[in-house]
C-alpha positions in Angstrom: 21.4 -22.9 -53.1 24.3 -20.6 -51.5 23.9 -20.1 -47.4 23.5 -16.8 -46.7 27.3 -16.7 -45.5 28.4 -17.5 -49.1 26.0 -15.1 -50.4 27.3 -12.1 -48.2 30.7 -12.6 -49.5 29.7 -13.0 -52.7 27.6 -9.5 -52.6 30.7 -8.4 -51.1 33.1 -8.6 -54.1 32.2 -5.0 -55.3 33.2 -3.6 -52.3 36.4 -5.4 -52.2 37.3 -4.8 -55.6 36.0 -1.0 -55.0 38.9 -0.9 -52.3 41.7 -2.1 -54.2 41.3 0.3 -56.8 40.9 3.0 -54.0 44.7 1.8 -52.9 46.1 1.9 -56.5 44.9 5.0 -57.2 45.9 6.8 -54.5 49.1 4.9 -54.7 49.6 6.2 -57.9 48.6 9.8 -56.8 50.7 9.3 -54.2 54.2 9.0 -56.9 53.3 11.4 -59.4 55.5 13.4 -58.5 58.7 11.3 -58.5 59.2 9.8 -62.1 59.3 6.0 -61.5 60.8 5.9 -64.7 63.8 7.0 -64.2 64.2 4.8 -61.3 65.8 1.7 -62.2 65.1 -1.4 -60.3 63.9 -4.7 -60.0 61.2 -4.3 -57.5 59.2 -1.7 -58.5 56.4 -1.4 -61.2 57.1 1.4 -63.9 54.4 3.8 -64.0 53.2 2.3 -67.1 52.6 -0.9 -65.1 50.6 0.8 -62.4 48.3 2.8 -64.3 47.5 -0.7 -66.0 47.3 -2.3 -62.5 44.8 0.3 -61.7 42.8 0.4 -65.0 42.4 -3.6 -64.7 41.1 -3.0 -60.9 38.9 -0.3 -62.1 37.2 -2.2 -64.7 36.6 -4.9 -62.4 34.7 -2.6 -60.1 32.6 -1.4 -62.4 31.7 -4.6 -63.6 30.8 -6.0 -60.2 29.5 -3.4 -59.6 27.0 -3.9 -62.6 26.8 -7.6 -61.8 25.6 -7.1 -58.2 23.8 -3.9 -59.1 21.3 -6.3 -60.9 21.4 -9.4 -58.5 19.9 -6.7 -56.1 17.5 -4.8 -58.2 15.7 -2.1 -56.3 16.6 -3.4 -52.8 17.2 -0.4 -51.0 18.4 -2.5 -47.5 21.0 -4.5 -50.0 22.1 -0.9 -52.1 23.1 0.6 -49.2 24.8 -2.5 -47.4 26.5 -3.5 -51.0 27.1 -1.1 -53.5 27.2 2.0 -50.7 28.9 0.2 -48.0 26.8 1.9 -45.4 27.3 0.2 -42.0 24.0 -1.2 -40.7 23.7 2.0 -38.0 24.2 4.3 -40.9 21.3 2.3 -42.8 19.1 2.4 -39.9 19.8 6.6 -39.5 18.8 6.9 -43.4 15.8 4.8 -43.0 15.1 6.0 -39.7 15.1 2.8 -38.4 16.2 0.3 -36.0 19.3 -1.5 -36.3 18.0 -5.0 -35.6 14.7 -3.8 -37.8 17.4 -3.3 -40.4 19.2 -6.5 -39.9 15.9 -8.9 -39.8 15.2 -6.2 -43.3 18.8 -7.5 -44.7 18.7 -11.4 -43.7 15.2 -11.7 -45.1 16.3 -9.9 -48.2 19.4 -11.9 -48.5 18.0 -15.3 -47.7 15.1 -14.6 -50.6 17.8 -13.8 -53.2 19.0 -16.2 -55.7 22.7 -16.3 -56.9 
């Protein structure tokens, strides 16, 4: 059985890989209007290589995001922390709650699931 440390990061993933494919793509964005192509060097990645780099991110979001999706089930307290990334004072001002009601709501939730 994971500690509830290990299961944290673990429910974490999505949100980490959510982030990197935030940076590619607006990395990407951020070039289109100088044509790598024509750019000849060593150290850079052709476009090519970056719309790749952030296809492969964004299918690895979205299937985290699935994967965790169903470790939590209908779980609002782990939606919102997980898959919405809502800070535990933004969870508490959606479910008009506390923020240690919310945390005890969170530990207890994390602690009963299985991974």
């Amino acid at each position: 059985m994971k500690s509830r440390k290990e299961k944290i990061k673990y429910l974490s993933r999505f949100i980490r890989a959510r982030r990197k494919y935030e940076v590619l793509n607006q990395q990407l964005k951020s070039v289109e209007s100088i044509d790598i192509n024509k750019i000849k060097s060593t150290v850079h990645k052709s476009m090519a290589e970056r719309i790749h780099d952030k296809d492969k991110a964004y299918e690895k979001m979205m299937m985290t995001y699935i994967e965790i999706d169903s470790l939590i089930g209908d779980n609002a307290f782990l939606s919102y922390l997980f898959l919405l990334d809502y800070s535990i004072e933004d969870i508490a001002k959606t479910l008009n709650m506390t923020k240690n009601n919310v945390r005890k709501q969170l530990y207890n939730a994390i602690d009963k699931l299985e991974i």
